[in-house]
N, C-alpha and C positions, 0 to 999 in steps of 0.2 A: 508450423501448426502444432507438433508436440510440445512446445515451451507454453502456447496456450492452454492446452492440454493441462500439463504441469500447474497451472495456475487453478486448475479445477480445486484443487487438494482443500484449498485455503478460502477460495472466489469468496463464498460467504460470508465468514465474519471478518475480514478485510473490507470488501466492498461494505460492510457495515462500518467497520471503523470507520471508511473515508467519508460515507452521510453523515454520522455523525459531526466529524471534525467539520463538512459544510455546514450541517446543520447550524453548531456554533458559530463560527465566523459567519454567517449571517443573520444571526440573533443578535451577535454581540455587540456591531455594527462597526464603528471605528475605534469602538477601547480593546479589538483583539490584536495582538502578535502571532502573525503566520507562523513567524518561527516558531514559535513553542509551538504548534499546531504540529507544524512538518517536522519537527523532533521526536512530537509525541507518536506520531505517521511512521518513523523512521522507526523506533522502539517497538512499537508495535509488530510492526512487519520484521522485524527481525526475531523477536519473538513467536510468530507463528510460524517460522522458516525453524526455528527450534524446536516446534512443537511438531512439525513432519519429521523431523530427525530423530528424535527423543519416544514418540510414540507411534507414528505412520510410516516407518521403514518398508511397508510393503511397499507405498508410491514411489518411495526410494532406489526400489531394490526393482520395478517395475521400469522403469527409465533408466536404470543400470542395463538392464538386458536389454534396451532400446539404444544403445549406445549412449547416453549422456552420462558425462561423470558427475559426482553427487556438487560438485562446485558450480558446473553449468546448472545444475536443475537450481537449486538452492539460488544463483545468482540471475537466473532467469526470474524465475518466482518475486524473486526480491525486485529486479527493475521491472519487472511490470508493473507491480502493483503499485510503485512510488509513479511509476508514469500514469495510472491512471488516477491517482490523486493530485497529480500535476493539472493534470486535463481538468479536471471535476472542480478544483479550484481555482483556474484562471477561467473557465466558463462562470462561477460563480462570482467571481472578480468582474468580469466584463457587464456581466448583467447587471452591475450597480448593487450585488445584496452584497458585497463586501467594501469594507474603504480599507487600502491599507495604509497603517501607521507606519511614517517615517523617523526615525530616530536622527536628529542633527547633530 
């Protein structure tokens, strides 16, 4: 429960990033590449795990003294949020708003 917790720091403009990213790839229809999407998903999120580091050390230094070391938090943080853009875009995949391009 405290790794969700953890995830509070960021929740919002992440879960923003990942609407957007569905956003697109169901606008774009079948001319989008997931990858560059999930790249851009992956950058992103790694970037806001810098920005708890760099500026938000209190949330840091707060789950320090809850036992987690700053790698667990940091790498908590980080596989949530790619898992719930995982979700977000294979729900948007199944529903028909995305077609994915295969490259042969």
């Amino acid at each position: 429960m405290r790794y969700l917790y953890a995830y509070g720091a960021i929740a919002i403009p992440a879960t923003f990033i990942t609407i957007v990213a569905c956003y697109v790839s169901a606008t774009s229809g079948p001319n989008i590449d997931l990858s560059l999407l999930a790249w851009a998903k992956i950058v992103s999120s790694l970037v806001l795990v810098l920005y708890i580091h760099l500026f938000n050390q209190h949330v840091a230094f707060f789950f320090m003294n809850l036992g987690m070391s700053r790698t667990r938090l940091y790498l908590s943080i980080f596989i949530i949020d790619i898992a719930l853009f995982i979700v977000m875009i294979t729900t948007a995949c199944s529903e028909g708003m995305v077609v994915v391009r295969r490259r042969y």
